[in-house]
C-alpha positions in Angstrom: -78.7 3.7 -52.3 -78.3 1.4 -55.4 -74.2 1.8 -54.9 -74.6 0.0 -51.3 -77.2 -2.5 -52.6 -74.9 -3.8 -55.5 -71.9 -3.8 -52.9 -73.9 -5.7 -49.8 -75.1 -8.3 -52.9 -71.7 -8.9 -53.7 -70.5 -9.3 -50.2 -73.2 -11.6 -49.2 -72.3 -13.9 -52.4 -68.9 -14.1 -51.3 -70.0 -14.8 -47.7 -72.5 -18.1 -49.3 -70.1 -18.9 -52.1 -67.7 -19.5 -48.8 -70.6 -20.7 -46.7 -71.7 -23.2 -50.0 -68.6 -25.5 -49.9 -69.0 -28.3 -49.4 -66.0 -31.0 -47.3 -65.2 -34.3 -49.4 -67.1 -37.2 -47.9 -67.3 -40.0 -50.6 -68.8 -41.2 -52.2 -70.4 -38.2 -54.0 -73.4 -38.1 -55.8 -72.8 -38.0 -59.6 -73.7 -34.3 -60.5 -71.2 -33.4 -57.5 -68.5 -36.1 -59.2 -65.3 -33.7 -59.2 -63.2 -33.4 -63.0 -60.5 -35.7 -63.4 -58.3 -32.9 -63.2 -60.1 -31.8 -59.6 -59.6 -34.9 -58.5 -55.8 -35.1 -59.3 -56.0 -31.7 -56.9 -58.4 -33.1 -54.3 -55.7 -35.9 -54.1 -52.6 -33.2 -53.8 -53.9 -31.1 -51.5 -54.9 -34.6 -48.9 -51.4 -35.3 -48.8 -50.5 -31.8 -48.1 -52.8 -32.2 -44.9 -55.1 -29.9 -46.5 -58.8 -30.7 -46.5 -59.8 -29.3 -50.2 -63.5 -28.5 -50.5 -65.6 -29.6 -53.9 -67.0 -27.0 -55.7 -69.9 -27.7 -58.1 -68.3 -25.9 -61.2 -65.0 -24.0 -62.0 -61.3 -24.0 -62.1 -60.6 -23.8 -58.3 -60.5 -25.6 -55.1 -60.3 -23.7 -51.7 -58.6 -25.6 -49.0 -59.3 -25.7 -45.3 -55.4 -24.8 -44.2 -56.2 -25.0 -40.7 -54.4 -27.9 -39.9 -51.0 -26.5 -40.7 -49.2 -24.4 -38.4 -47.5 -21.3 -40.4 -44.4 -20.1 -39.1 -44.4 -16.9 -37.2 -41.2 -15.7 -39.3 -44.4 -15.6 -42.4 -46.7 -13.8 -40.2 -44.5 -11.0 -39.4 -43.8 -10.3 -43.1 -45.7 -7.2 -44.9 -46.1 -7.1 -48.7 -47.3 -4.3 -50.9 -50.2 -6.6 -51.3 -50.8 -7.5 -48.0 -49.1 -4.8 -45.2 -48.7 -5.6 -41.2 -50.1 -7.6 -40.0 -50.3 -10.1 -42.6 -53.3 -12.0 -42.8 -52.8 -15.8 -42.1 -54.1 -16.6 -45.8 -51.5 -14.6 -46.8 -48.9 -15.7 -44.9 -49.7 -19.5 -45.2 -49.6 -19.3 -49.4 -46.6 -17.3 -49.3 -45.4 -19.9 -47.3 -46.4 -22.9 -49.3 -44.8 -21.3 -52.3 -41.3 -20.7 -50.5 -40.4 -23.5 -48.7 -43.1 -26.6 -51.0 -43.3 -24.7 -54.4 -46.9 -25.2 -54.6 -48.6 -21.5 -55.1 -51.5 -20.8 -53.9 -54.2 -17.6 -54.1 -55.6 -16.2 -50.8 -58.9 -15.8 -50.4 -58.7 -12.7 -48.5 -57.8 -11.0 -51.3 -61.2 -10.7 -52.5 -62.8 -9.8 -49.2 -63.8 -6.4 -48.0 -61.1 -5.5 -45.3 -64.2 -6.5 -42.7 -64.5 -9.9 -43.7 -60.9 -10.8 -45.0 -61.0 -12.9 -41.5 -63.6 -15.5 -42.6 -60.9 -16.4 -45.2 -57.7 -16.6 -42.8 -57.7 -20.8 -42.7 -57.9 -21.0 -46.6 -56.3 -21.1 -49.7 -57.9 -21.6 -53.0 -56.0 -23.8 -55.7 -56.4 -23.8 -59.7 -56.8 -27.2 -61.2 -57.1 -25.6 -64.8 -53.5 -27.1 -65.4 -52.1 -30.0 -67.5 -52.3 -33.4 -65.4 -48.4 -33.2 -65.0 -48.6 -29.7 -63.3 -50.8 -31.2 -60.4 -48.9 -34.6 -60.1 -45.9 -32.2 -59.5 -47.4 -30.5 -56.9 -48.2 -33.8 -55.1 -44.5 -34.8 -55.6 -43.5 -31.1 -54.1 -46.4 -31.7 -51.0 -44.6 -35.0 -49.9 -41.6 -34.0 -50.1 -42.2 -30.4 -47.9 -44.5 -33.1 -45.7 -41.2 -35.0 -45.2 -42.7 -38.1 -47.0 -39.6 -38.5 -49.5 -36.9 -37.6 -46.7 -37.5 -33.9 -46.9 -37.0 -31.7 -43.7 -40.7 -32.5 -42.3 -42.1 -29.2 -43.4 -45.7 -28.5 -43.1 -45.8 -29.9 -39.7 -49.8 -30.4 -38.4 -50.8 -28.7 -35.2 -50.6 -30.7 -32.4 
C-alpha cells in the first residue's frame, strides 16, 4: 500500500543521498565550492586520515572512516543505542569521541536495520560550529594521530 510506498521512497533517498557524495578532488567547480566553515572540516577530518565527502548543501560532512582500524575492545561494546554486535559506525564514533574528543554521528542510525551496513565505514560530522570549534578538533585529530607527540592513536590499516 501507500504505507510501504512512502517507506521504500524514503529508503531509496537515503540509499542515493549516500550513493550522491561525492570524494574531494580539487579543484571544484564553483557551485560545488564547500563553506568556509566546510572547508575548516574538510581540512580536520584529512588530517584525521579521514576522506570527508562534499555535500552540495547542509550542515554536515560524512567521512569515508575506512582507513582507520577501530579497536576490537569498541566493537565488542553494546549500548542502549546500539546493542551486540555493535555496528562499526558505532563503534568507530564512539571511539573518536573517547580516546580524540572529536564526536561524531553514525550514519547507521538512520538506516533501516537492513541497510545499517552500507553505512559501517562512515561517520558524518557537523560543520554548523563557530570556526574555533573545528580548528579544535584539528588540534584534538593530530594529537590522537600522534602528530603533536600523542600516543599514535588512530593508527591506518596496513
Amino acid at each position: 500500500g501507500r504505507q510501504g510506498e512512502r517507506e521504500g521512497g524514503r529508503e531509496g533517498l537515503i540509499d542515493k543521498a549516500l550513493c550522491s557524495l561525492q570524494p574531494i578532488s580539487p579543484p571544484l567547480p564553483p557551485s560545488l565550492s564547500p563553506s568556509p566553515h566546510s572547508t575548516l572540516l574538510i581540512d580536520a577530518l584529512t588530517t584525521a586520515g579521514l576522506q570527508p565527502f562534499v555535500p552540495e548543501g547542509g550542515f554536515f560532512i560524512v567521512a569515508d572512516t575506512s582507513k582507520i582500524t577501530v579497536p576490537s575492545s569498541y566493537l565488542a561494546e553494546t549500548t542502549p543505542a546500539s546493542p551486540s554486535p555493535m555496528s562499526r559506525d558505532w563503534a568507530f564514533c564512539r571511539y573518536l569521541t573517547l580516546e580524540a574528543g572529536v564526536a561524531a554521528i553514525p550514519p547507521s542510525a538512520f538506516y533501516k536495520e537492513d541497510h545499517k551496513k552500507l553505512a559501517e565505514n562512515h561517520a558524518r560530522f557537523a560543520f554548523c560550529k563557530a570556526d574555533e570549534s573545528i580548528i579544535e578538533a584539528k588540534k584534538r585529530f593530530q594529537k590522537w594521530k600522534g602528530e603533536e607527540g600523542g600516543n599514535g592513536g588512530g593508527a591506518e590499516k596496513a
